[in-house]
C-alpha positions in Angstrom: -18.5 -43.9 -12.9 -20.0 -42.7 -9.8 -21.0 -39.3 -9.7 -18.3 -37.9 -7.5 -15.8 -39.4 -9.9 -17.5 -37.5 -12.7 -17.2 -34.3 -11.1 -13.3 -34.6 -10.1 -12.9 -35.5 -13.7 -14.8 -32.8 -15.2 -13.2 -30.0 -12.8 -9.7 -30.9 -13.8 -10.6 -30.8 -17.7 -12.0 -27.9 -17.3 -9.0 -26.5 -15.1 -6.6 -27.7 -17.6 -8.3 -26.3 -20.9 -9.4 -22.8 -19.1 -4.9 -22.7 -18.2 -4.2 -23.1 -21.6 -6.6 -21.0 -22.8 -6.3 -18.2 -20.9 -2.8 -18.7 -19.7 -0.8 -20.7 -22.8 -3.3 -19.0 -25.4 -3.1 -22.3 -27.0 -6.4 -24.4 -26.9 -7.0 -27.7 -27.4 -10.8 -27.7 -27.9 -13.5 -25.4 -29.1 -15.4 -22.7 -27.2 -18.7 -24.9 -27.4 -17.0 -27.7 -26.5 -15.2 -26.1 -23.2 -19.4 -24.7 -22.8 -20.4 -27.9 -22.8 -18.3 -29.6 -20.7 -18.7 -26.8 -18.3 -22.8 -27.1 -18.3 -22.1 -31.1 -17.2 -20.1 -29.7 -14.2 -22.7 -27.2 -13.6 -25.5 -29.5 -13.8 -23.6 -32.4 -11.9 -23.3 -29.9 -8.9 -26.5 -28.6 -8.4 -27.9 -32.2 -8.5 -25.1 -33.2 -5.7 -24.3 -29.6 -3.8 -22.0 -31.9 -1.5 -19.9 -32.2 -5.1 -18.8 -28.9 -5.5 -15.6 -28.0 -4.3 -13.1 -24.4 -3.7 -11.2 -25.1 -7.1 -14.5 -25.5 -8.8 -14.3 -23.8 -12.0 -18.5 -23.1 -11.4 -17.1 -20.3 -9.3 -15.7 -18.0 -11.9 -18.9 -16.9 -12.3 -19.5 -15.1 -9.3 -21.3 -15.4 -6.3 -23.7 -13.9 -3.9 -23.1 -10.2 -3.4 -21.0 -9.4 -0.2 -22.2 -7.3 2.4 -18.5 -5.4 2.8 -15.1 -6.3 2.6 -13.5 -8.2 5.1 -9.9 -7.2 6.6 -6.8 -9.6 6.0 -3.7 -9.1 7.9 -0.7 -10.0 5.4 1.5 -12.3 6.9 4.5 -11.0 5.1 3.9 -7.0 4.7 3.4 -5.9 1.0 5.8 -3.2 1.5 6.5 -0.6 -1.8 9.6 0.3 -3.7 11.4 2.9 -4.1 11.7 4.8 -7.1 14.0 5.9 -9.9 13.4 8.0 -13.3 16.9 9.0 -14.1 20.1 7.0 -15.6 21.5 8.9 -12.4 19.5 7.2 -10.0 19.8 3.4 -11.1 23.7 4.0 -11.2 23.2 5.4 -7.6 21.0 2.4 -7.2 23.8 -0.8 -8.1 26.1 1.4 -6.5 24.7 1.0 -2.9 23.8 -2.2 -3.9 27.6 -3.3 -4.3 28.7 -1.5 -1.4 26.2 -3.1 0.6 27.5 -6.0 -0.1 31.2 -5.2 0.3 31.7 -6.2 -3.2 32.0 -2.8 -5.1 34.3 -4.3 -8.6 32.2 -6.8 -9.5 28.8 -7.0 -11.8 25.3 -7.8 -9.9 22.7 -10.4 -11.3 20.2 -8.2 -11.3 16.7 -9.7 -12.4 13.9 -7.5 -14.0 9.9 -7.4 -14.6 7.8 -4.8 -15.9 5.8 -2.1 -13.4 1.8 -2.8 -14.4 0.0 -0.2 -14.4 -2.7 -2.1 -11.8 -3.4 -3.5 -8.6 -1.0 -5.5 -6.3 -2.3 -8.8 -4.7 -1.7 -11.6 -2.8 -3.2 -14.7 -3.2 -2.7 -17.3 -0.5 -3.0 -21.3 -1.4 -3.7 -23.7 1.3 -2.2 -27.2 0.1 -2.5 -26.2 -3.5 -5.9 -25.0 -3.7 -6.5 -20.9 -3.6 -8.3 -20.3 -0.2 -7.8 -16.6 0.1 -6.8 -13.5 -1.7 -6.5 -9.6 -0.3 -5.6 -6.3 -1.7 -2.5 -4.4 -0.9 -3.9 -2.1 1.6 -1.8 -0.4 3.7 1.2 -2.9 3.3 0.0 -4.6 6.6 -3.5 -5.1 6.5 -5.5 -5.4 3.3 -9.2 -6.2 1.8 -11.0 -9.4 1.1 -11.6 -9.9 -2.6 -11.4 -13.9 -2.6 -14.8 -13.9 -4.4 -13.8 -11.3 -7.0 -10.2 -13.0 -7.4 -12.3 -16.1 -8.1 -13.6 -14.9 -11.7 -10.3 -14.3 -13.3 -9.8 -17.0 -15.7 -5.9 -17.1 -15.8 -5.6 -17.6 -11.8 -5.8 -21.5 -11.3 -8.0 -22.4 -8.4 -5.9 -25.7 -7.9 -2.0 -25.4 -8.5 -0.8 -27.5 -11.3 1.6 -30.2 -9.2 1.6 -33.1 -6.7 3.0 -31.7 -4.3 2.3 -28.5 -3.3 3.2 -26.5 -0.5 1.2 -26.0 2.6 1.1 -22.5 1.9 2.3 -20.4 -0.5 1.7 -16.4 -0.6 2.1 -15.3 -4.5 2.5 -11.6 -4.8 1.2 -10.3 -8.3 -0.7 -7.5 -10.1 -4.1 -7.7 -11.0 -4.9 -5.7 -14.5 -7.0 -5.2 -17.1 -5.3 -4.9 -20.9 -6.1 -1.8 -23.4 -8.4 -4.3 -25.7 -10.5 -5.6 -22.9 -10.4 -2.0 -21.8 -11.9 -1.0 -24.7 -14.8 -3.4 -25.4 -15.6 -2.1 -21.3 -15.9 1.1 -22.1 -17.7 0.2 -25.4 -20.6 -1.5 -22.9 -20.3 1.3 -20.8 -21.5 3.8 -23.7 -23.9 1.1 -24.9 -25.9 1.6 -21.3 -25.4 5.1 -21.2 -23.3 4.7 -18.0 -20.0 6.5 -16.9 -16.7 5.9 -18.9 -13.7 4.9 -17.2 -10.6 6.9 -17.6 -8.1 4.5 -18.2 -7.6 0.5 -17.4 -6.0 0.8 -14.0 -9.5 2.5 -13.0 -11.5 0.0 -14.3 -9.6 -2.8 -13.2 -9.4 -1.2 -9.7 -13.4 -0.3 -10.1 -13.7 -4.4 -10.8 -12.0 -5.6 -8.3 -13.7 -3.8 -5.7 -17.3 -4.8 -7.0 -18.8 -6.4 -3.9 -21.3 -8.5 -6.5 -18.6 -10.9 -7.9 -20.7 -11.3 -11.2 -20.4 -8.0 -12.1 -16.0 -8.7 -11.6 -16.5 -12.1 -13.9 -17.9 -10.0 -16.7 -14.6 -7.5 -16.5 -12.1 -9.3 -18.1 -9.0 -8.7 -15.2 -5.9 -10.5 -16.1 -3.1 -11.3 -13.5 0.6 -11.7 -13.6 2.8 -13.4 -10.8 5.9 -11.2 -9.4 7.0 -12.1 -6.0 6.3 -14.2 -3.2 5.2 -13.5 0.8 4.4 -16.7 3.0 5.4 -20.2 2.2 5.6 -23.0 4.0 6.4 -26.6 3.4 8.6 -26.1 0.9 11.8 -24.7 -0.2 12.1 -21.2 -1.4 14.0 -21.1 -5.3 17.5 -19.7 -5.4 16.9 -17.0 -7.6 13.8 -14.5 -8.6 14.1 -16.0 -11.8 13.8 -19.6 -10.5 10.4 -18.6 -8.4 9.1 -17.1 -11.7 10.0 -20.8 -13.5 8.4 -22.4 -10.0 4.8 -20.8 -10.5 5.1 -21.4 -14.1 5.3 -25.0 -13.9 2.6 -24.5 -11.4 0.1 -23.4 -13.5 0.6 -19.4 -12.3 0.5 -16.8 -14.7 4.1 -14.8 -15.5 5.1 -12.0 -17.5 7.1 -13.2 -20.4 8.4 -9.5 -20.9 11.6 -10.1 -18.6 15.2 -10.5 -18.2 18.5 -11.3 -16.0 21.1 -8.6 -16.6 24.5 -8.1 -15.3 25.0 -4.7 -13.8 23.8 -0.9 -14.3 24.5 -1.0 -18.6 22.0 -4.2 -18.3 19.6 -2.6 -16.1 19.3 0.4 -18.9 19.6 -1.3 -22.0 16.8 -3.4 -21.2 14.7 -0.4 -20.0 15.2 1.4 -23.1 14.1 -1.6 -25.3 11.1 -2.1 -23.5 10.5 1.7 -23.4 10.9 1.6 -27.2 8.1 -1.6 -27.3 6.0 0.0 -24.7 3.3 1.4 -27.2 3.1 -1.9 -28.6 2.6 -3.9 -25.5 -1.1 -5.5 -24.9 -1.2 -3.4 -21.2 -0.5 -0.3 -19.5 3.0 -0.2 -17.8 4.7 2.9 -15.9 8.4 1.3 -15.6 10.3 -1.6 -15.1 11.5 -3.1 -11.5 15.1 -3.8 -10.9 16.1 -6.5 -7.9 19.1 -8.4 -7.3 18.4 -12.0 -8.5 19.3 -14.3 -5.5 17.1 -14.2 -2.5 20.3 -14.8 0.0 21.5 -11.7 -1.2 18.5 -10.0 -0.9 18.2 -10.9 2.4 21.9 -9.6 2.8 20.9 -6.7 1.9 17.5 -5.7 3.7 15.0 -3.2 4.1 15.5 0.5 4.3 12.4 2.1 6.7 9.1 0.5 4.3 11.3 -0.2 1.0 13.7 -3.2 0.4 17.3 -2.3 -0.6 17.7 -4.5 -3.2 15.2 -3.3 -5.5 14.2 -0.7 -7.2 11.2 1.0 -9.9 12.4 2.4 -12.9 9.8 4.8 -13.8 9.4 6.0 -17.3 9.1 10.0 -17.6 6.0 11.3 -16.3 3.5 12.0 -19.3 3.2 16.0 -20.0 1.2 18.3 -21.8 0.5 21.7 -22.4 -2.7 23.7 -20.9 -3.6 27.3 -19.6 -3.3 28.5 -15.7 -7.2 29.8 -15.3 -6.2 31.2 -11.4 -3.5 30.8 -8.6 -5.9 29.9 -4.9 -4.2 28.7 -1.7 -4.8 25.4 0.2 -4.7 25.1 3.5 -3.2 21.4 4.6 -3.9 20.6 8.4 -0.7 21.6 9.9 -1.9 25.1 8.5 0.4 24.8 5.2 -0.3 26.8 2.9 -0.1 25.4 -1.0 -0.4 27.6 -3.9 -2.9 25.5 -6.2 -3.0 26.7 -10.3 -6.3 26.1 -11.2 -6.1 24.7 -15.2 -8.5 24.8 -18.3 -9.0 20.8 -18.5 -6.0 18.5 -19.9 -6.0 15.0 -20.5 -2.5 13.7 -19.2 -1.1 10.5 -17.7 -4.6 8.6 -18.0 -7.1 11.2 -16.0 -8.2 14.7 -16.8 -6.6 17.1 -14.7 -7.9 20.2 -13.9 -5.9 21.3 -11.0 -2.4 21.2 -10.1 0.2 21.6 -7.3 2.6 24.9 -7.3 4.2 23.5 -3.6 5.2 26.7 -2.0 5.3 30.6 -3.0 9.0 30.0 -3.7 8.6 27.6 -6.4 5.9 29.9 -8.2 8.8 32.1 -8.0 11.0 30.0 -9.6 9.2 28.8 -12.2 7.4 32.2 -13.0 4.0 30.5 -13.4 1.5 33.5 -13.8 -2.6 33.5 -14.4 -3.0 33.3 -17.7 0.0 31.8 -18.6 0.8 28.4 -20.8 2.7 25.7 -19.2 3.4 22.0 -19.1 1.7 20.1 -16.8 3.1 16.6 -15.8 1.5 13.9 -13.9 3.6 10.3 -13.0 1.6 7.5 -11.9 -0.6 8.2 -8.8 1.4 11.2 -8.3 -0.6 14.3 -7.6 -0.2 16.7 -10.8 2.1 19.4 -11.1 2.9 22.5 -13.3 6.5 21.6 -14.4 7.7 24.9 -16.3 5.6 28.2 -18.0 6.0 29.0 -21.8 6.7 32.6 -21.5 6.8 33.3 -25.1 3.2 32.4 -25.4 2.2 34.7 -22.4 -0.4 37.4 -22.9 -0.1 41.1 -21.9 -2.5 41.0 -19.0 -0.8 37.7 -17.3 -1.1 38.2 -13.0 2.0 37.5 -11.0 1.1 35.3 -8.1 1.2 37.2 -4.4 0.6 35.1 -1.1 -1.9 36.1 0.6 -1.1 38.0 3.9 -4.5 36.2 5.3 -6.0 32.9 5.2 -8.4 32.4 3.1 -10.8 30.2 5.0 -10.4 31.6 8.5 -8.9 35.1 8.2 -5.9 34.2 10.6 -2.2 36.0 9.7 -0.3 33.6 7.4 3.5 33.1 8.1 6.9 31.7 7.4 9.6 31.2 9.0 13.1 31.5 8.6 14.1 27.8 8.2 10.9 26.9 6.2 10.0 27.1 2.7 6.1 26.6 3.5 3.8 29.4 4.7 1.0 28.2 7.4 -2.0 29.8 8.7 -1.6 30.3 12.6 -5.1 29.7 12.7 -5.0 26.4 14.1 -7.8 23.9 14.5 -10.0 26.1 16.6 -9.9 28.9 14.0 -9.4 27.2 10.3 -12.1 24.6 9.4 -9.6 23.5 6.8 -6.9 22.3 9.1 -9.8 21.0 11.3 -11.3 18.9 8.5 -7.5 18.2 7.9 -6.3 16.6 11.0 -10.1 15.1 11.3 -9.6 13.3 8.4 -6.2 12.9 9.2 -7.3 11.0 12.8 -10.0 8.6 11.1 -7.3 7.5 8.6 -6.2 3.8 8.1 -2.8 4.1 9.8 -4.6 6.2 12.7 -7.7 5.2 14.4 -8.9 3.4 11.1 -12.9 5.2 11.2 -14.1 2.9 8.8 -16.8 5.0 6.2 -15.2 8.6 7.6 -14.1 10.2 4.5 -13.5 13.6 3.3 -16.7 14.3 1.7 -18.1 13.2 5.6 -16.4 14.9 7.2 -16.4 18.4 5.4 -20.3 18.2 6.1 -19.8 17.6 9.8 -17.1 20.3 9.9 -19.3 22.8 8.1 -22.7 21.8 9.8 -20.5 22.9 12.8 -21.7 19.0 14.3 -18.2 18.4 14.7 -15.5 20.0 16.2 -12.6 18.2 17.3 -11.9 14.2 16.9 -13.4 13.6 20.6 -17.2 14.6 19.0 -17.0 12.3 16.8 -17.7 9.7 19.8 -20.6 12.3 20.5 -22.2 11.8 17.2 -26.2 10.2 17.6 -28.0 8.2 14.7 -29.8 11.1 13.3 -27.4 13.7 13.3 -25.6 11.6 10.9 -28.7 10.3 8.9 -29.8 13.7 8.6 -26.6 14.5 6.2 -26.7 14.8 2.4 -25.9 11.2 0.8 -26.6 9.8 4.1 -29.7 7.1 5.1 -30.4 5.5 8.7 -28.1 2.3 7.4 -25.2 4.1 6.6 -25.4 6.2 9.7 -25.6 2.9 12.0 -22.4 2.0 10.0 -20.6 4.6 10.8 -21.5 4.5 14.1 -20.5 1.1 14.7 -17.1 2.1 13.1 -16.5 4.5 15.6 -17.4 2.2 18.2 -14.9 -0.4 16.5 -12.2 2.4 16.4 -12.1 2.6 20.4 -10.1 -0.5 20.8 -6.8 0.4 19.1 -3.2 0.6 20.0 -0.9 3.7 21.9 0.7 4.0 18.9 -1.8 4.2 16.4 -3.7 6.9 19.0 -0.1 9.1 19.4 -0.1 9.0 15.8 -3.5 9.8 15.1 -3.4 13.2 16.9 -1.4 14.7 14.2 1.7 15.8 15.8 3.4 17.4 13.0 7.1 15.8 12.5 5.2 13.0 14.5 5.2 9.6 11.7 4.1 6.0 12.0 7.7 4.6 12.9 8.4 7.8 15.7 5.0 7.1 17.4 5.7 3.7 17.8 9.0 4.5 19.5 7.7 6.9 21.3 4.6 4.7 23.4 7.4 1.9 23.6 9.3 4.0 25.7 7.0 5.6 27.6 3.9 3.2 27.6 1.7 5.4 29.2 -0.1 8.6 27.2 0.7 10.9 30.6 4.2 10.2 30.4 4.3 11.4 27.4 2.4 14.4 28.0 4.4 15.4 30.9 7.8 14.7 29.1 10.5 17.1 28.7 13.3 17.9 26.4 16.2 15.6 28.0 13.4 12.4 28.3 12.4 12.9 24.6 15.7 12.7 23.1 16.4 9.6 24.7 13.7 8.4 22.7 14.9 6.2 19.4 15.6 9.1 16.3 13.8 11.6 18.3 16.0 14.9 17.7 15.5 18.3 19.4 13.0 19.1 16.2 10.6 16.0 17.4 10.9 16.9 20.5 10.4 20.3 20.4 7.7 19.6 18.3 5.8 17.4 20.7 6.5 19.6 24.0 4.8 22.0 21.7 1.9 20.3 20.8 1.1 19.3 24.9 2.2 22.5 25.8 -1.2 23.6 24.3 -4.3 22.8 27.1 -6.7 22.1 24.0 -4.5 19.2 23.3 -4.1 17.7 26.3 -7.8 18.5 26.6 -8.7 16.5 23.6 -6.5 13.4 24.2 -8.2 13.4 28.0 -11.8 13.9 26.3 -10.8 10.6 23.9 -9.9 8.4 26.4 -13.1 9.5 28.4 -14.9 8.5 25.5 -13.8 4.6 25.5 -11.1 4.3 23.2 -8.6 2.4 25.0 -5.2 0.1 24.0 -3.6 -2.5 25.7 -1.2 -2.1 28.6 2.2 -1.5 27.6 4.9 -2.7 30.1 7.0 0.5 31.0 10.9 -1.2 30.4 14.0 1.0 30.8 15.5 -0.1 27.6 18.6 1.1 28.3 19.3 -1.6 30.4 16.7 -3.9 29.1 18.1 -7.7 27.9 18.1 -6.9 24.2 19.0 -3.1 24.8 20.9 -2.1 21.1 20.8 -5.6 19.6 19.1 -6.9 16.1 16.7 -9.9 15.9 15.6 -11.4 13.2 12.4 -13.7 13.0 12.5 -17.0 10.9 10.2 -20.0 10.6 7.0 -20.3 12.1 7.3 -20.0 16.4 5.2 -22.8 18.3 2.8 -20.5 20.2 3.8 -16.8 19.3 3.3 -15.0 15.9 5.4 -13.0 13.8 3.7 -10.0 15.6 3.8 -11.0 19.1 7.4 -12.3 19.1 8.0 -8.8 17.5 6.3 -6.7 20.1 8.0 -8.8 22.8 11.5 -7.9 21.0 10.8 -4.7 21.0 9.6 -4.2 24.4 12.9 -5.2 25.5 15.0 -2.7 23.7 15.8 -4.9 20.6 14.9 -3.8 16.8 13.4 -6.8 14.4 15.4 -6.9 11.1 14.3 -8.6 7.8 17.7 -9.8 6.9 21.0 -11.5 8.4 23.7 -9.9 8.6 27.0 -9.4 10.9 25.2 -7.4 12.9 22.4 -9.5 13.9 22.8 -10.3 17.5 20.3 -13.0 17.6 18.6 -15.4 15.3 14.8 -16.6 16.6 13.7 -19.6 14.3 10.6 -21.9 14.4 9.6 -24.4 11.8 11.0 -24.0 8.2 13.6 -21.6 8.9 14.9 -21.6 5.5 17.6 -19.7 4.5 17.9 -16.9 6.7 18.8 -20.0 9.2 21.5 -21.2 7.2 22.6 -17.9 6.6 22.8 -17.3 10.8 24.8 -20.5 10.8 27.4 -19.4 8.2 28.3 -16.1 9.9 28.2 -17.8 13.4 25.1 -15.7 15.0 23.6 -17.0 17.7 20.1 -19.3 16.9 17.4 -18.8 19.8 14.3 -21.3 20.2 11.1 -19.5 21.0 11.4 -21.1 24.3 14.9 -19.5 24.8 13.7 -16.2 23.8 10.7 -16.4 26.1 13.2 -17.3 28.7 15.6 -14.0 27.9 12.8 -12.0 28.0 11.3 -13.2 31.4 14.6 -13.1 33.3 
């Protein structure tokens, strides 16, 4: 056997006894026998280096440390769910979802998986064999852990099947479970080192390990769930049916799951599982409800950055009971003011939590939360903690009632509130309150902004405080050892951040509108806003009558963002910016009132000849349409490439028109 045969046949023994090992958990050979077969491989492949191959099982033991993470743009977004934590809500829930579908008597097929308590990922196979795989990120645009993804046991390398597709995007969770959380922790008290506070930390603290060998000694797990790109071959019928798909495949599934018929399935099998949860071998926070068959999925939609057709069950937040040490005041960066209880240290929902949110003077109010009282504090998921209720029988005599403060407390400036607000804000503004400077600073360098990479907080409360920064146009100022003279800071760090900022200059009108912070000013409304004006002076100089015209711009936007240029710091700022390089790419200015796609829905399908998803979008768009992610009657146009798949069909049935890309590029040009 030649030694290239040897290799092939080691790799897929060792493939196929690490799947039923780690996936099955039921081996077929001993521990020193899988060792030994594995040291042959090893050996075999640093005799002949040409030998080893992407699916080699060599590689779950880590690599070469990485430099940084790498930025992957996710060809389907990894958009979030909605969520539910009341009966209430779920009814509400298959309620919309059989009016949606103008079918209102009958039962769903609803299909439903358990809501890890871990990371979401997409892994990408290229003919069969994992290339690729990249954190959730944003939803749009997430991080390169390909090496770290690598280590985990359970995640075949090389898809179990003859013919697999060209490319297949699986969407799962990466997690570590309570045992092999334990023995971590164990280690970590062993070394002396730091503890972690509960399993989706340390899975999370794994994952983003730039030395892989530190991620293969971790013990992550991984279960499949859903499914972004794929290509060359035919999406199942069902969620159910995709679940079967990638276990035939060799992927990892959660056997905790179900198909129900309507809302009295959805809740009976949430209780049961909320009645087994203790039991379970991981952390979960709720289960996930979504209609079973993809065609009616598609049906159905998106709603803004959340599907309609599914929905997270969460399980009631975890509580407990601890003592209000004080009542302080933050200041956010649109100068709102947040009463903040101050708490002698409780361990609730995973973390210790020392402080927690009182939202607005009115809600102290409500809830009669003094210093010095007990109450219940409750923390759900990622959700920032908050004091639920006050237990005034165990109040003591010398408990203080809480009283806004008439000033605020980091600049001095008058705080007020209006009529039609809940929320008191400091009129200090950014030139007066470092806190809603370091705010909308922080705010600017964000991901979904200008996207600063290394300008955090901690960062950027030093350059705020050192008084070295001022407003987001200094940033551009900032020299090498102005920033290598900070705490926690060295000449190598400083050079990154600097060539981050210099990074951040080429960006988008959009992401810029949005990154100066115009309150009521979101993602989705600065978007709108640069496609109909396309130039930053336009918009600048726009009045009343030209913003409303603007997509869901109302006279609160738009009195908002008069506002907010009104202001000659402002328009200062976004003149000093541009004068300091950041630039975007032309946008054509297109009346889209009258442009060719001027109140009509697209949808994209297939894969286009020349243009991507995100060019043929921006082209859309440009010409007054809106890109939907589902057919419906009231898609004007279907655009499909290569492998259309169902959403073709489905254009077909209902008789919408089917556009080439060469069409579309033809509509769009005349």
């Amino acid at each position: 056997m030649s030694s290239a045969d040897a290799a092939r046949v080691l790799r897929d023994a060792l493939n196929l006894h690490g799947y039923r090992y780690h996936t099955l958990d039921t081996p077929t050979i001993s521990d020193a026998e899988y060792d030994q077969l594995f040291l042959q491989l090893q050996k075999l492949e640093e005799q002949h280096p040409e030998l080893k191959t992407s699916d080699s099982p060599t590689l779950r033991v880590g690599g070469a440390p990485l430099p940084e993470f790498s930025q992957v743009q996710h060809g389907v977004p990894m958009l979030s769910l909605n969520n539910g934590f009341a009966d209430d809500d779920v009814l509400a829930f298959d309620r919309r979802v059989r009016e949606g579908l103008d079918d209102a008597s009958s039962e769903m097929e609803y299909a439903i998986d358990l809501k890890f308590d871990g990371l979401a990922i997409n892994l990408r196979y290229i003919n069969g064999v994992f290339a690729q795989a990249a954190t959730r990120g944003d939803g749009y645009t997430g991080e390169d852990v390909t090496e770290n993804i690598r280590t985990i046991r359970s995640i075949p390398l090389r898809l179990h099947t003859d013919h697999p597709p060209a490319m297949l995007d699986v969407r799962g969770e990466v997690l570590m479970f309570k045992s092999d959380f334990e023995k971590l922790n164990q280690r970590q008290r062993d070394l002396g080192a730091k503890e972690f506070a509960n399993p989706r930390n340390a899975a999370a603290g794994s994952l983003r390990q730039l030395d892989s060998k530190i991620t293969a000694q971790r013990s992550l797990r991984f279960f499949a769930y859903g499914i972004g790109t794929l290509e060359g071959a035919t999406l199942p019928a069902t969620h159910r049916d995709l679940l079967s798909w990638y276990q035939s495949m060799g992927i990892p599934t959660c056997e905790e799951n179900a198909v129900v018929l309507g809302a009295q399935g959805l809740l009976a099998f949430y209780r049961s599982i909320q009645e087994k949860r203790a039991q379970l071998a991981y952390e979960i926070d709720g289960v996930v409800y979504k209609l079973n068959r993809f065609d009616l999925q598609e049906r159905l939609g998106f709603v803004s950055r959340a599907p309609r057709f599914a929905i997270a069950h969460k399980f009631p937040a975890e509580e407990a009971f601890t003592t209000v040490l004080d009542i302080e005041v933050q200041v956010g960066r649109t100068g709102a003011i947040t009463p903040v209880a101050r708490l002698a240290p409780v361990f609730v929902g995973g973390v210790t939590v020392t402080n927690a949110t009182l939202h607005n003077e009115e809600e102290v109010q409500r809830k009669d939360v003094r210093v010095g009282d007990t109450v219940i504090v409750r923390r759900a998921g990622d959700v920032i903690p908050e004091v639920l209720a006050s237990v005034p029988e165990k109040r003591p005599e010398h408990s203080q009632a809480f009283v806004l403060p008439a000033q605020c407390p980091i600049c001095g400036s008058p705080i007020v509130k209006l009529e039609d607000e809940a929320i008191a804000r400091c009129t200090g503004g950014w030139i007066k309150c470092a806190a809603q400077r370091k705010g909308g600073l922080f705010h600017f360098a964000s991901r979904k902004a200008l996207n600063i990479d290394g300008m955090g907080e901690q960062l950027i409360d030093q350059l705020v405080d050192k008084n070295v920064v001022t407003t987001a146009a200094d940033f551009y100022k900032l020299g090498l050892m102005a920033l290598a003279e900070l705490d926690r800071m060295a000449e190598k760090s400083a050079q990154n951040i600097l060539d981050a900022l210099e990074t951040s200059k080429s960006t988008s009108l959009p992401r810029f509108i949005y990154a100066l912070g115009i309150r009521h000013v979101g993602e989705s409304t600065a978007k709108d806003l640069a496609l109909y004006f396309a130039d930053m002076e336009a918009l600048m100089a726009a009045n009343e009558e030209q913003l409303l015209q603007v997509n869901d711009v109302g006279p609160v936007v738009a009195q908002s963002i008069m506002s907010f240029f009104a202001d000659p710091f402002n328009v200062e700022l976004v003149h000093q910016l541009i004068a300091s390089g950041i630039h975007w790419p032309a946008i054509e200015k297109v009346d889209l009132s009258a442009a060719v796609f001027a109140g009509k829905t697209l949808v994209l399908t297939g894969t286009l000849p020349s243009l991507s998803r995100e060019q043929a979008s921006a082209l859309i768009e440009r010409r007054g349409g809106k890109v939907a992610g589902s057919v419906s009657k009231k898609t004007s146009y279907v655009v499909a490439g290569e492998d259309a798949g169902s959403k073709l069909v489905k254009a077909t049935e209902l008789g919408v028109p089917v556009l080439t890309e060469e069409a579309l590029l033809a509509m769009c040009s005349a």
